[in-house]
Backbone as CSV, one residue per row, in Angstrom:
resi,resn,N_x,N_y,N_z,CA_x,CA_y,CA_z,C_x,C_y,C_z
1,UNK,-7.414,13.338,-14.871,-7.399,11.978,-14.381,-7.052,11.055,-15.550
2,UNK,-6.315,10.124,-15.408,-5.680,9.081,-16.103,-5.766,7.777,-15.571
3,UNK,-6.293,6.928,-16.751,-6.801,5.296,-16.138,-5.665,4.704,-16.879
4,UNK,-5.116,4.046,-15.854,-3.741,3.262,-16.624,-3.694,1.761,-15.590
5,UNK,-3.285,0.950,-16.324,-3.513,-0.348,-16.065,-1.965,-0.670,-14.579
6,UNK,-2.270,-1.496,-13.945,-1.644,-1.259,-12.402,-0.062,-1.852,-12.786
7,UNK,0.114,-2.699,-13.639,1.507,-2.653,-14.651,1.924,-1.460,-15.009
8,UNK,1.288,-0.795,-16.090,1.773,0.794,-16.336,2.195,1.310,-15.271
9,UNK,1.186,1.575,-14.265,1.403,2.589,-13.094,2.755,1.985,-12.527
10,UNK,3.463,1.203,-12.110,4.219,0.586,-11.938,5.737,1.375,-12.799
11,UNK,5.536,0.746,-13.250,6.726,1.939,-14.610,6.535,3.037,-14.639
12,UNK,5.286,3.999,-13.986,5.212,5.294,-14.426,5.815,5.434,-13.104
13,UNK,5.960,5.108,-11.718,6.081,5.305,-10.914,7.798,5.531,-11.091
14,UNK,8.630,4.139,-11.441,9.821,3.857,-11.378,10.317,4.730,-12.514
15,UNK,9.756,5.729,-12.938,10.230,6.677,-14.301,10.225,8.078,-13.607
16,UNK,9.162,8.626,-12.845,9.053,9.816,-12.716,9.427,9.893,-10.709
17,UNK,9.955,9.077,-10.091,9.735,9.438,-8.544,11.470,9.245,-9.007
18,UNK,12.428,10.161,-8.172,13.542,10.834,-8.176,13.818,10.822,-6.721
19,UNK,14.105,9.626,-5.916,14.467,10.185,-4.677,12.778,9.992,-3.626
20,UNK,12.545,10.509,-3.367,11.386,10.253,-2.811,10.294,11.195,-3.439
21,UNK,8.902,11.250,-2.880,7.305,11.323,-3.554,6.567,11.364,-2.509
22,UNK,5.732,12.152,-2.625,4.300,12.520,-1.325,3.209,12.349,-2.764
23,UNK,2.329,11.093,-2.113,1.298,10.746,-2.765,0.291,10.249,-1.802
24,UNK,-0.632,10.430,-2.424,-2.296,10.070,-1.961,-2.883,8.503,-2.463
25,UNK,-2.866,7.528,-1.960,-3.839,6.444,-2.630,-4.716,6.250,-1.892
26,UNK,-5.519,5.910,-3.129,-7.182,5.037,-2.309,-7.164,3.748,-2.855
27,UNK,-7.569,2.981,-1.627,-6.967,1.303,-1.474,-8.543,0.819,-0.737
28,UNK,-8.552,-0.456,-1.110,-9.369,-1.254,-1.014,-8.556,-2.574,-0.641
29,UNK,-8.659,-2.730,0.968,-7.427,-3.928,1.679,-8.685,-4.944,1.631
30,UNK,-8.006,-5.883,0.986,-8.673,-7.508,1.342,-8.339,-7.768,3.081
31,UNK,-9.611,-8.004,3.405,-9.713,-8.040,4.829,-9.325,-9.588,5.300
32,UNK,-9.514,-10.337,4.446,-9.424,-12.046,4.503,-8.402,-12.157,4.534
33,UNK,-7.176,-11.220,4.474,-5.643,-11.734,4.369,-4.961,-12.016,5.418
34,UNK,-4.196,-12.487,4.846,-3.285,-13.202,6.475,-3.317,-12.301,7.465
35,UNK,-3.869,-12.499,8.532,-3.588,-11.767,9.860,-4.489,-10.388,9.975
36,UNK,-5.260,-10.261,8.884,-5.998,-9.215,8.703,-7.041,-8.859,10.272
37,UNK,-7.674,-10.184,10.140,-9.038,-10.442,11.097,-8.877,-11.738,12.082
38,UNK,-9.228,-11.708,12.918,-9.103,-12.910,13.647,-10.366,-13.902,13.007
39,UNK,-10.698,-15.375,12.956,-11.662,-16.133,12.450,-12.209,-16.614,13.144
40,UNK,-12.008,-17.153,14.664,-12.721,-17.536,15.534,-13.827,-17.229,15.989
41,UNK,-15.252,-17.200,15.534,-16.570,-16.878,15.579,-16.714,-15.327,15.228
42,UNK,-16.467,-15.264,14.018,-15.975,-14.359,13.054,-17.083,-14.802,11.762
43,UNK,-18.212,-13.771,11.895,-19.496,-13.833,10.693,-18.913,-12.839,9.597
44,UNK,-17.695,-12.454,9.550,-16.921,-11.391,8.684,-16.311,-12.273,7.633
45,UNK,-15.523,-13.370,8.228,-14.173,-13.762,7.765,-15.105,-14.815,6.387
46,UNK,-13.986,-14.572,5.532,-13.884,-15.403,4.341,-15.686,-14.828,3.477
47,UNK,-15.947,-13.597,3.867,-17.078,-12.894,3.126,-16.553,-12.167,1.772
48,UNK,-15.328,-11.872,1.776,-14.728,-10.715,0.452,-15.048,-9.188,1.160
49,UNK,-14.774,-8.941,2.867,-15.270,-7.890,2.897,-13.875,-6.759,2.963
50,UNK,-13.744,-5.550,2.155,-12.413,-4.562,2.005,-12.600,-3.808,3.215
51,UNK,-11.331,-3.037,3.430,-11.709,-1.844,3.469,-10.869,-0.856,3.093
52,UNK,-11.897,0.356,3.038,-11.798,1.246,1.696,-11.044,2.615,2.671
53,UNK,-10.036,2.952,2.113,-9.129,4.077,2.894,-8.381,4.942,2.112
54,UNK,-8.020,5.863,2.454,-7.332,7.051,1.659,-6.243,7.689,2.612
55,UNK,-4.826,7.387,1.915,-3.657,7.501,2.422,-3.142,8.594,2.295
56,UNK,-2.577,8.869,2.878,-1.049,10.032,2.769,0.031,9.589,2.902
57,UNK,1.233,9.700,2.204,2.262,9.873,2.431,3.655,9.577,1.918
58,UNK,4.807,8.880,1.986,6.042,9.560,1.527,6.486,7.768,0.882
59,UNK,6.728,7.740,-0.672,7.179,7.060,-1.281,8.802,6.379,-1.583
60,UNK,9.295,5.674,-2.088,10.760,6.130,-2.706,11.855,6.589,-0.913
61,UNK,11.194,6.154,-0.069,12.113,6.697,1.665,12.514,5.265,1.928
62,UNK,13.677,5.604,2.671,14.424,3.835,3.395,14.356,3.765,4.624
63,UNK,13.413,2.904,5.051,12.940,2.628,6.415,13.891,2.884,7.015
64,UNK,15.594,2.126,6.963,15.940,2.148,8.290,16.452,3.866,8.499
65,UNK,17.023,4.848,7.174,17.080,6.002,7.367,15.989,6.360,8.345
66,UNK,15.006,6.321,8.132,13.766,7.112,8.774,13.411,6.675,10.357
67,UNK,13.824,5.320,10.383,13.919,4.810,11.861,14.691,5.409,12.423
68,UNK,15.825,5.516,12.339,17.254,6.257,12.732,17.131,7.861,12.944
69,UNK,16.786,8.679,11.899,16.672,10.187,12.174,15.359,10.217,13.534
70,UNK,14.740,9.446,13.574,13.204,8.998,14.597,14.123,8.802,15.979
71,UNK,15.094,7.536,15.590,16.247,7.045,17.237,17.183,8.062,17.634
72,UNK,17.418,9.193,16.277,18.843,9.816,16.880,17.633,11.285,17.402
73,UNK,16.685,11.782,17.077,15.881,12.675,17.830,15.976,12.501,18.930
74,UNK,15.532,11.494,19.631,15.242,10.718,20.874,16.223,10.240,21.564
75,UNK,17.183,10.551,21.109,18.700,10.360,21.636,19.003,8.882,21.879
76,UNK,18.869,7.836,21.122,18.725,6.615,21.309,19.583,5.677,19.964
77,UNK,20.507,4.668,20.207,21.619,4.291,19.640,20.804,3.890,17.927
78,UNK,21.732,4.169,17.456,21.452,3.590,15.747,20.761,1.960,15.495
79,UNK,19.956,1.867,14.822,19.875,0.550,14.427,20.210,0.054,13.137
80,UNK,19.757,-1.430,12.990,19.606,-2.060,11.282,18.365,-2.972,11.499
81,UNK,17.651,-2.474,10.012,16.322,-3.096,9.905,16.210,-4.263,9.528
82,UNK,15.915,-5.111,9.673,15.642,-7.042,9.341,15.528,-7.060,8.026
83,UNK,16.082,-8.229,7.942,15.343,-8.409,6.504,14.046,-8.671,6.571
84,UNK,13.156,-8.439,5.310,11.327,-8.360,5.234,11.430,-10.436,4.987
85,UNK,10.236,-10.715,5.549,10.104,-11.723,5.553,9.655,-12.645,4.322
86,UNK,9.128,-11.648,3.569,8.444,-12.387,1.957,8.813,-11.407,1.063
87,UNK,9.808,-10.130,0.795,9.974,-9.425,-0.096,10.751,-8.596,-0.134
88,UNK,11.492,-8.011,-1.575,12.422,-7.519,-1.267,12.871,-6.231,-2.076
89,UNK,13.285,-5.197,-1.731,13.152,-3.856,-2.407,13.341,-4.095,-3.135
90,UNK,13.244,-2.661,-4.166,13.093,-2.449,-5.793,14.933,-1.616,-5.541
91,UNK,15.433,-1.400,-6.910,16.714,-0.532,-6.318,16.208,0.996,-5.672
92,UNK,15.066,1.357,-6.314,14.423,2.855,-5.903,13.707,3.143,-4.978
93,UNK,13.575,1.598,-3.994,12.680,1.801,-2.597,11.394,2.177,-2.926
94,UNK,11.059,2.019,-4.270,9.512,2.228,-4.411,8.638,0.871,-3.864
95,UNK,8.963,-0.217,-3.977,8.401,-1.190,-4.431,8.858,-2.475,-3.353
96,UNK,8.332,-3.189,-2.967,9.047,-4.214,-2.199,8.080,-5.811,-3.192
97,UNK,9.016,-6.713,-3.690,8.488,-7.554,-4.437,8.396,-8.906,-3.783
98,UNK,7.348,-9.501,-3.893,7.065,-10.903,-3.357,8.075,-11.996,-3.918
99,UNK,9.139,-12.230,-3.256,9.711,-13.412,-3.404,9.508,-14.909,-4.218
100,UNK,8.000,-15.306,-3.997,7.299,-15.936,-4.217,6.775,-15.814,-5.400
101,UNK,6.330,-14.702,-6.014,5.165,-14.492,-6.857,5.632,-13.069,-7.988
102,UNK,6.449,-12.564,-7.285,6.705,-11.563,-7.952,6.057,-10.507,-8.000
103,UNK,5.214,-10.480,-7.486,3.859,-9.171,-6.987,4.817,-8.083,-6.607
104,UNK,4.165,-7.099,-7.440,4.673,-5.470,-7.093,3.400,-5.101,-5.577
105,UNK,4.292,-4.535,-4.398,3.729,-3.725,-3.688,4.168,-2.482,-3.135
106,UNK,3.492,-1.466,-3.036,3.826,-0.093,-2.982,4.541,0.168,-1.709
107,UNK,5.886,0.074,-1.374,5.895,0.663,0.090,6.083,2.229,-0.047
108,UNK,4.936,2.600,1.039,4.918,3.922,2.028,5.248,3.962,3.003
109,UNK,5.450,5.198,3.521,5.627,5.962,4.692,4.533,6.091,5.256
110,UNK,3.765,5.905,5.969,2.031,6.219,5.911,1.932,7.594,7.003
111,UNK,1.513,8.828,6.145,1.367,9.908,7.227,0.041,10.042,8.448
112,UNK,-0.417,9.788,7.143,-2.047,9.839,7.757,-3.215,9.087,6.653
113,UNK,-4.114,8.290,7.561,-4.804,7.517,6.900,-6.512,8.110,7.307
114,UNK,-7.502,8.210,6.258,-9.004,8.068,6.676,-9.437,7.081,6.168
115,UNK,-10.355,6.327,6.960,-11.104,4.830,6.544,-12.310,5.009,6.309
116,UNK,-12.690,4.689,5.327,-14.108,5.378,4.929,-15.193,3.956,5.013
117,UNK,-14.632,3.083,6.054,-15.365,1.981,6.147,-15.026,0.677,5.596
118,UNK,-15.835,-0.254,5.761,-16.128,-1.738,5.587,-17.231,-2.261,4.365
119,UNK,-16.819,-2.745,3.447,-17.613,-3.130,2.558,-17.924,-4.494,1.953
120,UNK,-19.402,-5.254,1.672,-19.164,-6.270,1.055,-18.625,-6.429,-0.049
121,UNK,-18.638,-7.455,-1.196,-18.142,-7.136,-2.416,-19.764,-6.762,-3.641
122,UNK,-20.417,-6.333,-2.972,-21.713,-5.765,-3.781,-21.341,-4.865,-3.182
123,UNK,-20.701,-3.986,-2.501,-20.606,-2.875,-1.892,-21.929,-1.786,-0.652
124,UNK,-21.940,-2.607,0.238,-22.425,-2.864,0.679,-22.180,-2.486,2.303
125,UNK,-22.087,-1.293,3.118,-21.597,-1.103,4.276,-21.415,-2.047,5.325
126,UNK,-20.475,-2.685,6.436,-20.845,-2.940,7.090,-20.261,-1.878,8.174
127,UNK,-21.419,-2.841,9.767,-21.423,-2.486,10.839,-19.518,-2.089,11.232
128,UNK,-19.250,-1.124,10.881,-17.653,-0.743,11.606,-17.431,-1.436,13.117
129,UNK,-18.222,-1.050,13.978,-17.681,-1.496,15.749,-17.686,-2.872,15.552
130,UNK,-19.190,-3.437,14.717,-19.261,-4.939,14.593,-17.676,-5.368,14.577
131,UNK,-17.244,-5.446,13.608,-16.069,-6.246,12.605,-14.613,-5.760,13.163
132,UNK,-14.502,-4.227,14.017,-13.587,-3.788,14.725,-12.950,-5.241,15.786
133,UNK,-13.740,-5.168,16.164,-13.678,-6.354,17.397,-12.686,-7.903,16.924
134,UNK,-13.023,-7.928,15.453,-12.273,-9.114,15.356,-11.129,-8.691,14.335
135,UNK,-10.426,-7.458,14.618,-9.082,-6.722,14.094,-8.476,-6.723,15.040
136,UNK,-6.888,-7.439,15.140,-6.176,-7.042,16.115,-5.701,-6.097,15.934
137,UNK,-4.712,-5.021,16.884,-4.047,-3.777,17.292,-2.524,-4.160,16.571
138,UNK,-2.011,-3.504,15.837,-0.701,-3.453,15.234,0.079,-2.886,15.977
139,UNK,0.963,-3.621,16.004,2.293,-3.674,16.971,3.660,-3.193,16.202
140,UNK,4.314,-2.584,17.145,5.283,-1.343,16.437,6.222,-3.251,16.132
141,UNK,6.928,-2.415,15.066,8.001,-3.746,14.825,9.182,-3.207,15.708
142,UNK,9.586,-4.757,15.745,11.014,-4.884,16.674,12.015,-3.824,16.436
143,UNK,12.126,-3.351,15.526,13.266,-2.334,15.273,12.838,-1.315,15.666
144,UNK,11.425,-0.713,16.343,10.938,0.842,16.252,10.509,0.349,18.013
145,UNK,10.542,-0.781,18.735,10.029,-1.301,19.896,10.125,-0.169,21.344
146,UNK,11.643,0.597,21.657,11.631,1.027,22.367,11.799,2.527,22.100
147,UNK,11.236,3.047,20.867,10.884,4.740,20.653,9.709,4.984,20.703
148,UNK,9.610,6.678,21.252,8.069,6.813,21.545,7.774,7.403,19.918
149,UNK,8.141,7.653,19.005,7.790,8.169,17.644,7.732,6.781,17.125
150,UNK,7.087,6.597,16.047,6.783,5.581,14.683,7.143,6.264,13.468
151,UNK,8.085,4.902,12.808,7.783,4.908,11.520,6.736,4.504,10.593
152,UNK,5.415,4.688,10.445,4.629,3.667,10.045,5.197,3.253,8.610
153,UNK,5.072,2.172,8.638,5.813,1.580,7.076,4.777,0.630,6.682
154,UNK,4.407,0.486,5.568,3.516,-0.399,4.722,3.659,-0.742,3.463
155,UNK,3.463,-1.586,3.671,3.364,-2.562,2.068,1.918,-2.834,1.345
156,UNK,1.728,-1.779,0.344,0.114,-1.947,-0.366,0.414,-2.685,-1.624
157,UNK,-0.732,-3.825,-1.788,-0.290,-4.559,-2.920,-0.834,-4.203,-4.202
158,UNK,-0.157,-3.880,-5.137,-0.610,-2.943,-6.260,-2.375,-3.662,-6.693
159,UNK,-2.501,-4.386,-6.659,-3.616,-4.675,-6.898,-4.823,-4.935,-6.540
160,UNK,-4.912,-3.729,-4.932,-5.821,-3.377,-4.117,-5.555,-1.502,-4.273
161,UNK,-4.719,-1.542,-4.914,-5.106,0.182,-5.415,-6.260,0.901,-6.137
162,UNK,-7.209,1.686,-5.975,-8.113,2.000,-6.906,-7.298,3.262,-7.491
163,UNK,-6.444,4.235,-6.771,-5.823,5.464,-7.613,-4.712,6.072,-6.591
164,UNK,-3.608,6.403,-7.802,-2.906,7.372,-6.786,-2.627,8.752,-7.461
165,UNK,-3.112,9.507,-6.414,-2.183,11.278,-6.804,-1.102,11.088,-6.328
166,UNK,-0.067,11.619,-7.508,1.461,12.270,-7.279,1.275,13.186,-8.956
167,UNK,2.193,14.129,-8.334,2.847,15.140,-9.446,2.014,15.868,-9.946
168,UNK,0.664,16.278,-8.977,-0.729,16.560,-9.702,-1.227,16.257,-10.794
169,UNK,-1.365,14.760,-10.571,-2.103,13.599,-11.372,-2.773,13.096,-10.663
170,UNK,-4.198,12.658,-10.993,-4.402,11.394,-10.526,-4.663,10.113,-11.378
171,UNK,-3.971,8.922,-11.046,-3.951,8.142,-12.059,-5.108,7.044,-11.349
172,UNK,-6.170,6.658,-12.051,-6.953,5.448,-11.868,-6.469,4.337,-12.117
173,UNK,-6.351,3.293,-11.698,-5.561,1.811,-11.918,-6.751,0.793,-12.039
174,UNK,-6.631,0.006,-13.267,-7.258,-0.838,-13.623,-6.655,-1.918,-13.437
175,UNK,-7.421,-3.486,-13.886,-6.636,-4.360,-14.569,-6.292,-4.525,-15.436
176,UNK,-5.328,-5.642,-15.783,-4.477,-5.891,-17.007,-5.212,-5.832,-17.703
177,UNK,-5.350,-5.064,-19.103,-5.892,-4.935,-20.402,-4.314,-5.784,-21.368
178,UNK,-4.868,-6.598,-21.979,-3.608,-6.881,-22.874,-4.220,-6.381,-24.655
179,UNK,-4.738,-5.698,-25.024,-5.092,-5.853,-26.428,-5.663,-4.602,-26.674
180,UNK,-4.943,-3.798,-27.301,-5.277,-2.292,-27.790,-6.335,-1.848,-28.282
181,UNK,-7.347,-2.443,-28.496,-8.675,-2.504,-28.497,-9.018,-2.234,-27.210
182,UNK,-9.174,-3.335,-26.481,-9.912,-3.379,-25.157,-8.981,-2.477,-24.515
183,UNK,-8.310,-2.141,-24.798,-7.530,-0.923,-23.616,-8.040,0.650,-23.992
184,UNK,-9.016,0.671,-25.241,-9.436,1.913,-26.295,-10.943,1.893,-25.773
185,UNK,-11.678,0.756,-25.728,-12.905,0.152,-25.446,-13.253,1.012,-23.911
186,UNK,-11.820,0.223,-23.111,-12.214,0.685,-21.208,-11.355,1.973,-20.873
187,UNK,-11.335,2.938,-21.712,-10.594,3.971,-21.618,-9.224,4.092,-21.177
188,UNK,-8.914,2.943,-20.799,-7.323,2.740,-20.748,-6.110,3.592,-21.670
189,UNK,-5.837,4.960,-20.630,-4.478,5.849,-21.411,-3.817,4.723,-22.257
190,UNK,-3.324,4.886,-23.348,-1.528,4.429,-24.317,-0.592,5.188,-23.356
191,UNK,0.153,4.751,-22.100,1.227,5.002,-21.800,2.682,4.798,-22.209
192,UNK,3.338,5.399,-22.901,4.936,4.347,-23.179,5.364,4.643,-22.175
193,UNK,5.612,3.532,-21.158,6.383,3.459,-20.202,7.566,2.333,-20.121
194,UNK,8.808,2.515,-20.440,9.956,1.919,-20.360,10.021,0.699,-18.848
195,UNK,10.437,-0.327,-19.482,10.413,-1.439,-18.390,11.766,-2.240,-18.594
């Protein structure tokens, strides 16, 4: 295991994935985010509550390829995928970047997900059915609307990652350490990673 700061991981990613990557992360989603939760008599909303999940699946892949081999199975005409509304690939399809802000986020393929629950920020369980109730149901996007297969596609924002396995590694992701001390101090690997 390797603790490398969520910058590093970033470059280690865009150095060693060749095409595409089957990786594992464990993520901690800010639940307060846009569209996350509904707020309307909502004892959840604006608490800091995550939730904590462990992913599977395929890195470095181009949605609309994967939509398409999904439409031409199903015997159903070719499409083209929209442009993303706030971000925009990396050249290696690892990464889709906030327009705005410049935020690195991980896009996956998502194979399979386990949710290991709801937490305060003392960590702290909550009631799952409770807080279910004020999650809406995700809706296939317009481009995947009339196939019975999914692409699930997601955008994780590097800085709700706690770790990802690829290449039989697992790398722990911290925050920014800027000072070689404190990066020696919080066990933070010396990665040279080219940027």
């Amino acid at each position: 295991m390797k603790t490398v700061t969520t910058k590093d991981m970033v470059g280690i990613l865009q150095v060693l994935v060749k095409g595409t990557a089957m990786v594992t992360v464990n993520l901690d989603s800010d639940m307060d985010g846009k569209g996350k939760m509904r707020t309307t008599g909502n004892p959840f909303a604006g608490k800091g509550i995550v939730k904590r999940e462990t992913l599977n699946g395929t890195i470095g892949y181009i949605y609309a390829n994967a939509v398409n081999r999904v439409a031409s199975k199903e015997g159903k005409e070719e499409r083209e995928a929209k442009q993303h509304p706030w971000g925009d690939m990396d050249s290696k399809h690892l990464f889709r970047i906030h327009r705005g802000n410049g935020k690195h986020y991980l896009s996956m393929q998502v194979k399979n997900v386990d949710v290991h629950g709801f937490f305060t920020p003392d960590g702290m369980k909550v009631d799952e059915e409770a807080i279910r109730t004020f999650i809406p149901e995700k809706k296939k996007s317009s481009t995947q609307s009339d196939l019975e297969g999914e692409v699930i596609a997601r955008d994780y924002s590097m800085d709700n990652i706690r770790s990802i396995k690829a290449f039989g590694e697992e790398f722990v992701l911290c925050s920014e350490v800027n000072n070689p001390a404190e990066k020696e101090l919080a066990g933070v690997e010396q990665v040279a990673v080219p940027f």
